[in-house]
LODREN-110394 format. One record per residue: x, y, z of N, C-alpha, C in turn. Coordinates in steps of 0.02 Angstrom, whole numbers, plus 50000, padded with zeros to 5 digits. Layout:
BEGIN
XYZXYZXYZ...
//
This chain:
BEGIN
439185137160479439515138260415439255132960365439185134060295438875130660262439445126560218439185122260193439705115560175440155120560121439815123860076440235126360026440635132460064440415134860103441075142260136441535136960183441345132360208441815128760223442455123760169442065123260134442535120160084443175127960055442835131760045442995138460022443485139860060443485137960150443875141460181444615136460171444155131560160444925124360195445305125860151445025127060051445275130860010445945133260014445555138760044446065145260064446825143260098446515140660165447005138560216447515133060154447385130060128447615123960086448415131160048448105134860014448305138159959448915142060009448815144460060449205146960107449575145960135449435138760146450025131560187450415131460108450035130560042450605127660010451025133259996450685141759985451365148259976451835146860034451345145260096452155145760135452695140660151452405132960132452815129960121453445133360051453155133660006453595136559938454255142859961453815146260013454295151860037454845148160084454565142160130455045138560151455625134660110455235131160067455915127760016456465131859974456215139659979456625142259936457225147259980456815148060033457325150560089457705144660119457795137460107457995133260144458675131860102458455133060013458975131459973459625138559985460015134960015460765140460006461285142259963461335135359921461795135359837461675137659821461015140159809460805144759731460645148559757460615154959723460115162459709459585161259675459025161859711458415159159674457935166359682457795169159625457595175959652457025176659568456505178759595456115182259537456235187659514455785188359458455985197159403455615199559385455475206059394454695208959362455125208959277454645209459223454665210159157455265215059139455535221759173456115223159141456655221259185456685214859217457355215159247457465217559339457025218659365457055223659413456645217159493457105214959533456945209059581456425210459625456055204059626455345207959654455525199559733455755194559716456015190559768456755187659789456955185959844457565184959847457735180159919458015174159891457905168359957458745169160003458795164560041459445163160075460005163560015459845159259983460305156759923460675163959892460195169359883460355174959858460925178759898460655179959955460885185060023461695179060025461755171360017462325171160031462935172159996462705169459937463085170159879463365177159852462935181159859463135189159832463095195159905462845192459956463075198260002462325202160032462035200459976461365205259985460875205060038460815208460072459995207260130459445208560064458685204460105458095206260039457925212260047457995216860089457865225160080458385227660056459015225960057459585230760017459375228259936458975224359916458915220759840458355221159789457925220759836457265220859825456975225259766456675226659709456775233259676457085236059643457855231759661458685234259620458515230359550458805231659477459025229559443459355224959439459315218659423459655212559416460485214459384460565219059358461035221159310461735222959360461495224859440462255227059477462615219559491462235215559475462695208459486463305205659435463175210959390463665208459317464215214759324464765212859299465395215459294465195221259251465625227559257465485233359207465455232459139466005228459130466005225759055465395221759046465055218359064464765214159031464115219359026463995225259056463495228659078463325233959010464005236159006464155238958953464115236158871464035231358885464055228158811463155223958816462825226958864462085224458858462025218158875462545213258900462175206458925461655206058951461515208659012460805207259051460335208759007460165213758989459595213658928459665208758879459965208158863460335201658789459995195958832460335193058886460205187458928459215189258921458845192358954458245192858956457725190358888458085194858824457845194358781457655186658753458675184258737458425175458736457995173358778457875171858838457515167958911456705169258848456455174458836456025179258835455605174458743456315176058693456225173058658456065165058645456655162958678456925156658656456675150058697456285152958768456335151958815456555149758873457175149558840457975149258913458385152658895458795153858958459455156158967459685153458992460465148958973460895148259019461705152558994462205152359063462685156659044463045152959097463735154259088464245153859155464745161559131464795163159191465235170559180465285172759238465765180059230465995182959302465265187959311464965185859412464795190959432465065193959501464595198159520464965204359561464815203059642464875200659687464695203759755464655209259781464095208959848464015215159870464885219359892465225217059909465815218059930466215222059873466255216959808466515220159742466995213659725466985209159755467305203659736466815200659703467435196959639467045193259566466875184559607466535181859575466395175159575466135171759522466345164659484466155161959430465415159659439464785161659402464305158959389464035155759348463615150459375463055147059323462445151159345462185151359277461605155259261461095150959247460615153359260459805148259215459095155359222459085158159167458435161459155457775160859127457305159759160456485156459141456225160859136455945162159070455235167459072454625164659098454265167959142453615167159171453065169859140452465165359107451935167859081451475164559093450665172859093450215169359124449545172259060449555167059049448855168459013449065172758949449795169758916449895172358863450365180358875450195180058931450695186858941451455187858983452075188558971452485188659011452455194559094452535190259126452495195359191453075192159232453585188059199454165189559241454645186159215455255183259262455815179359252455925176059316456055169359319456485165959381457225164159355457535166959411458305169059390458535161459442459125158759407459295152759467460135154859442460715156659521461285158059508461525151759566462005150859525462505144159582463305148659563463525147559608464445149859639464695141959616465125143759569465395139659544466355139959502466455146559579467275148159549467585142259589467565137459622467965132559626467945127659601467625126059552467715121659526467815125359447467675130359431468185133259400468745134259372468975135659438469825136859465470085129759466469835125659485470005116959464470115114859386469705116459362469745116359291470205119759272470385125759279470875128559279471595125259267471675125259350472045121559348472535116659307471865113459305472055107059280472335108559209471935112559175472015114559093472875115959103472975122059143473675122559168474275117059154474005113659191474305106959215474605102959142474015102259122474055098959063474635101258994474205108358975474725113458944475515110758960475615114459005476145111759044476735104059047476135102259058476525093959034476555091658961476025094258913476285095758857476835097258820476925104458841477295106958833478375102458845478285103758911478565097158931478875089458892478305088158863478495081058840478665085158754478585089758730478735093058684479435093558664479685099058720480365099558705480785093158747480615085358754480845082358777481025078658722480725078258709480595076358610481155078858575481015086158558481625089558532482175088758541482305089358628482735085858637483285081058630482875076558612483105069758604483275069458539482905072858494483225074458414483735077958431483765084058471484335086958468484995083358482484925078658543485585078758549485875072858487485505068558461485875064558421485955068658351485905073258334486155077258282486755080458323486905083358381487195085458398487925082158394487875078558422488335071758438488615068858368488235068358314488485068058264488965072358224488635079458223488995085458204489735086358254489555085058296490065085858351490745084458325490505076558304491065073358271491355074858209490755075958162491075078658095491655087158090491195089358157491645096958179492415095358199492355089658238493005088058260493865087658207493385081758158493895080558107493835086658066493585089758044493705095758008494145100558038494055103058113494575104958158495295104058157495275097158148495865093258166496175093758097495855093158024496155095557977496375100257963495985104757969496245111457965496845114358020497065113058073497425112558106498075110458041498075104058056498635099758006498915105657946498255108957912498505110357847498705117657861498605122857925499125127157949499615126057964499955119357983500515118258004500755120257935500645116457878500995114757818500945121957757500695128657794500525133157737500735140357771500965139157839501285143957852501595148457792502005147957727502455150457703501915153057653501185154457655500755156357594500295161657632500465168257626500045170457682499145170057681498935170457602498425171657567498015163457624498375158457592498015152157627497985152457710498475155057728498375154557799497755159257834497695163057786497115167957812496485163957806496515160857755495845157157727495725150157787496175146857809496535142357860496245145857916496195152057938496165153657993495275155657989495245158257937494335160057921494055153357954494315148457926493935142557909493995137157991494415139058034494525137758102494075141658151493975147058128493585150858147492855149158149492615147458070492025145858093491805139458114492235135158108492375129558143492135128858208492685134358239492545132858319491815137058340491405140058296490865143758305490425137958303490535133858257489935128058258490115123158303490745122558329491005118058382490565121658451490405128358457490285130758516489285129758508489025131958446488435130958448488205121358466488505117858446488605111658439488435111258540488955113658562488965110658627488305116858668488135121458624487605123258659486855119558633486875116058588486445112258563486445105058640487005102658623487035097258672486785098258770486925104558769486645106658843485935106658826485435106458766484805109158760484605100858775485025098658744484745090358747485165085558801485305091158835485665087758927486095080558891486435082058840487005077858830487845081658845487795086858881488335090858877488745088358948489445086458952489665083859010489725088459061489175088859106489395093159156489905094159219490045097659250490615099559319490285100059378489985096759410489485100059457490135103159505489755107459563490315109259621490075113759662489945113659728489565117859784489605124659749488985128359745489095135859718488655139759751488755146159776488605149459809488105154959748487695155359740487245157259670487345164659671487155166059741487385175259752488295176059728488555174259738489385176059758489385173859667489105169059636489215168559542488995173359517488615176559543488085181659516488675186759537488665190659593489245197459607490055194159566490185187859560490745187259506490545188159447490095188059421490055190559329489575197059338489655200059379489155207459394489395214159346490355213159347490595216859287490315214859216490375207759211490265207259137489655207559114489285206659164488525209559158488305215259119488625219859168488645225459165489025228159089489545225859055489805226259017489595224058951488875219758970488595216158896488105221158897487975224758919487415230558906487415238158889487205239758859487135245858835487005251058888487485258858891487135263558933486345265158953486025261158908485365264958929485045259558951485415252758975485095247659008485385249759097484845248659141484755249959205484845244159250485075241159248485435236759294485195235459374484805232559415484455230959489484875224859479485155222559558485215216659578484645217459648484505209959671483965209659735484315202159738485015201859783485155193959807484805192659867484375189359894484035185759949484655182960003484655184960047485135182860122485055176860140485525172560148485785166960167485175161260131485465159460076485205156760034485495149060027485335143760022485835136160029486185135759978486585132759970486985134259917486755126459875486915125159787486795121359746487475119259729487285112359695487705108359655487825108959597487935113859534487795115359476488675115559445488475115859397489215118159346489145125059337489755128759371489725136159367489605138659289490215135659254490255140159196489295141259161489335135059171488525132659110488095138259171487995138459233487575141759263487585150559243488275153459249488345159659237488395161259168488305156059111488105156759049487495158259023487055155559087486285153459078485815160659097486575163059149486035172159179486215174559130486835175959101487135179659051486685179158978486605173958956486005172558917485505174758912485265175058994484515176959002484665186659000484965189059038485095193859022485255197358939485615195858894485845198458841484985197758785484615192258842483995194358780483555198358814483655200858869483375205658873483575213458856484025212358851484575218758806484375220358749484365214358716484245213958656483335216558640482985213258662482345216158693482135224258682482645228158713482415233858730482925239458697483165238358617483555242058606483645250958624482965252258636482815257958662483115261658727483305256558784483365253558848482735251358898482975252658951482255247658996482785245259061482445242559101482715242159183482725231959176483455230559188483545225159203483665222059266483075218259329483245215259379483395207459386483945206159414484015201159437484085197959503483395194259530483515192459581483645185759612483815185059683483925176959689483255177959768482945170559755482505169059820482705160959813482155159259888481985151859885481205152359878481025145759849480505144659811480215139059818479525136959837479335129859840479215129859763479325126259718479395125559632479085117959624478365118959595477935112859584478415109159500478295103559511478495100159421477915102659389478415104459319477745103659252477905096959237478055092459250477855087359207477485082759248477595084759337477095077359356476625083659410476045085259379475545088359424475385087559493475525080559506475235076759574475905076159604476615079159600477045079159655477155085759683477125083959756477135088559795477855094659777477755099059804478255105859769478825105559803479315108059758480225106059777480225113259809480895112959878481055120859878481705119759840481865125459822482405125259753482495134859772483165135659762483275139059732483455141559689483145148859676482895153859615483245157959587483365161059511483615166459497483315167559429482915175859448482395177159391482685182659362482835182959300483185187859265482595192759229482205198259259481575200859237481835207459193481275209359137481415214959104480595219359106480855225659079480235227859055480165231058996480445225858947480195227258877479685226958855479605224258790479105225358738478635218058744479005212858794478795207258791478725200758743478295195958745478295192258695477445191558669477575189758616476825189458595476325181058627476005182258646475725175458686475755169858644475545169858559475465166758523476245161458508476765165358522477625161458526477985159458597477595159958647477755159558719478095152858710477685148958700477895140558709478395139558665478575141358628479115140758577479845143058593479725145858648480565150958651481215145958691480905141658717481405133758732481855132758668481485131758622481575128058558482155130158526482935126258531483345126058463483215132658434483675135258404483395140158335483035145658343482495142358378481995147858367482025156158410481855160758358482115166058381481675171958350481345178158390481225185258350481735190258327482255188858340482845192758309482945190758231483065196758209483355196758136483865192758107483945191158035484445185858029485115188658044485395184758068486145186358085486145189758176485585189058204485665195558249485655189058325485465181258322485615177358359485365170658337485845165358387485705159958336484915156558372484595159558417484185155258464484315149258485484825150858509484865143458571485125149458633485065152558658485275156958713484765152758766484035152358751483665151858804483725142558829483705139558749483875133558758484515131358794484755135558809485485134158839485185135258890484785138858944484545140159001484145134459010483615133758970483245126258986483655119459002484355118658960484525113458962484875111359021485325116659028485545117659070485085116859156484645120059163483905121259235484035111759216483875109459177483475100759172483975097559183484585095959152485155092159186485415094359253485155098659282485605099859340484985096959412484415094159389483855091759411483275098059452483315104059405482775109959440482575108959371482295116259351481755119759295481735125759267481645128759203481615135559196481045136359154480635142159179480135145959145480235152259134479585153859094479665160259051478895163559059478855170659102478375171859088478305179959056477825182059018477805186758966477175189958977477235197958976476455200058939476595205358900476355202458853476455209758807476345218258821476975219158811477045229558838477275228358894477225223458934477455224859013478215220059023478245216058979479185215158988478875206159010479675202759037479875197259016480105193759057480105188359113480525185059157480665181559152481195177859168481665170359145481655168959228481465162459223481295161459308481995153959309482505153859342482825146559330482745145159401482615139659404482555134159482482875128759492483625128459559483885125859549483775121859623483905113759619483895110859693484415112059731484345112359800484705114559860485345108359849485655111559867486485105159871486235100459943486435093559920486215087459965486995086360000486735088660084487295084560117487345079360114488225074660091488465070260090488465067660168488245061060196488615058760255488915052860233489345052160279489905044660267489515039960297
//
């Protein structure tokens, strides 16, 4: 063999060792989907990384359209082509978004799209996909979390305004009470004034009652605690339940069997379903199906992310109204605040449920989707045996 066909051959062998090393490093990588693209999109390679991440063998893939890896929606609205075009233009793509497994289960991806050109001409794409729904879902999380404790230190705030207005009014309600009292004693013999005497006692004790539902919002309200059986409060106000609602409201109870019993103040507790109930009444003037159920619950804090979850028991007062609009979710704690018409409630119903869940040392949430109705979730801690 002559020096140059020998050089020619070692060449060769050289160029062969290094494709198959290359085929080695790319079948070795498993994180990623590392897969080539002929010019419209259509996979002409496909390593380990590929087959683990999405399901695929390289003969079930091979040939396929890059495009069955994306969700219908995104398919439908032209991403993959869109995605190509930039790479093509711009000369990258990157993306994070939902794709599809062979199975049909979604997974969060990072994307990276390279156009390949040779000699001025495009003849492909290297596609690089990494699985990246857990750390995702961490983020998630966390955003959660945060929201949450937000939220949290929000109406803690309010709170704390609330009750020292409360407490003040409280008092100014008192002596006005107490006057007006005095000046019925002395007008009995005028009927005109006594009526006006009695108007004026009246609305008195209306702001005397909002007053102390203000003060439960800001857990300044003196509570009664006393062993309570949550099912047996619930079948005792089941008439009046029933009685705050309109014929065309549908009524489910679901009490959970042998449930521990809590330490709470009855009245404020069966104020708090009754509450939660009458806005869902209110909700659905049309009618609609009202359940109320009781469970036990491991119930994480919103305010400290990193403590482990309470079991507590539950009672979720669910509807299926009209819902709430996402944009006022966080707001429906709040004093006052209310979608009812003027005169039609004062909004503290729910705040009376919040205040109430927080002084008694559980929690209440609220979750909503619009068209599909409304749940009031309250979480209360298990009653602590006393020993001597």
């Amino acid at each position: 063999m002559h020096v140059t066909e020998q050089a020619d051959h070692d060449k060769g062998n050289d160029l062969l060792d290094e494709a198959q090393q290359f085929r080695l490093l790319l079948n070795g990588v498993t994180d990623y989907a590392i897969y080539l693209l002929d010019p419209d999109g259509r996979v002409k390679t496909w390593n380990q990384g590929g087959e683990r991440i999405k399901g695929y063998s390289r003969d079930e893939i091979v040939g396929s359209h890059f495009s069955r890896f994306y969700t219908p929606e995104d398919v439908a609205a032209g991403a993959p082509q869109r995605s190509l075009n930039i790479a093509r233009e711009q000369g990258r793509f990157s993306a994070e978004g939902w794709r599809i497994r062979k199975d049909g289960s979604r997974f969060f991806a990072s994307v990276v799209i390279d156009p390949i050109w040779a000699e001025g001409e495009l003849i492909g794409y290297a596609k690089v996909t990494r699985d990246i729904t857990e750390r995702f879902e961490s983020q998630r999380r966390l955003e959660d979390a945060q929201t949450s404790l937000l939220q949290a230190q929000k109406l803690e705030a309010v709170g704390r305004l609330t009750l020292g207005l409360a407490h003040d009014f409280n008092n100014l309600l008192a002596v006005v009470i107490n006057a007006l009292d005095l000046i019925a004693i002395r007008v009995t013999d005028d009927p005109r004034a006594t009526r006006n005497v009695e108007a004026a006692l009246r609305a008195a004790e209306r702001g005397a009652l909002l007053t102390r539902q203000l003060l439960t919002f800001g857990r300044g309200q003196n509570l009664v605690p006393q062993r309570l059986d949550v099912n047996q409060s619930i079948r005792n106000i089941q008439d009046l339940i029933r009685r705050s609602c309109s014929d065309n409201i549908r009524l489910n109870f679901d009490l959970a069997a042998d449930l521990p019993e809590v330490e709470v103040d009855k009245p404020q507790f069966e104020a708090a379903v009754l509450n939660a109930v009458v806005n869902s009444r209110d909700a659905m003037p049309e009618g609609g199906d009202i359940s109320i159920t009781t469970s036990l619950q491991h119930v994480l804090d919103a305010t400290d992310p990193h403590a482990p979850a309470k079991e507590m028991v539950c009672v979720c007062i669910a509807d299926n109204g009209p819902g709430i609009p996402l944009e006022i979710q966080e707001r429906v704690f709040e004093p006052f605040f209310t979608t009812k018409g003027v005169g039609k409630g004062s909004g503290l119903g729910l705040s009376q449920i919040f205040g109430f869940a927080k002084q008694s040392g559980g929690q209440a949430s609220l979750k909503s989707t619009p068209g599909q109705g409304t749940s009031v979730l309250i979480c209360l801690p298990m009653r602590v045996e006393h020993r001597d």
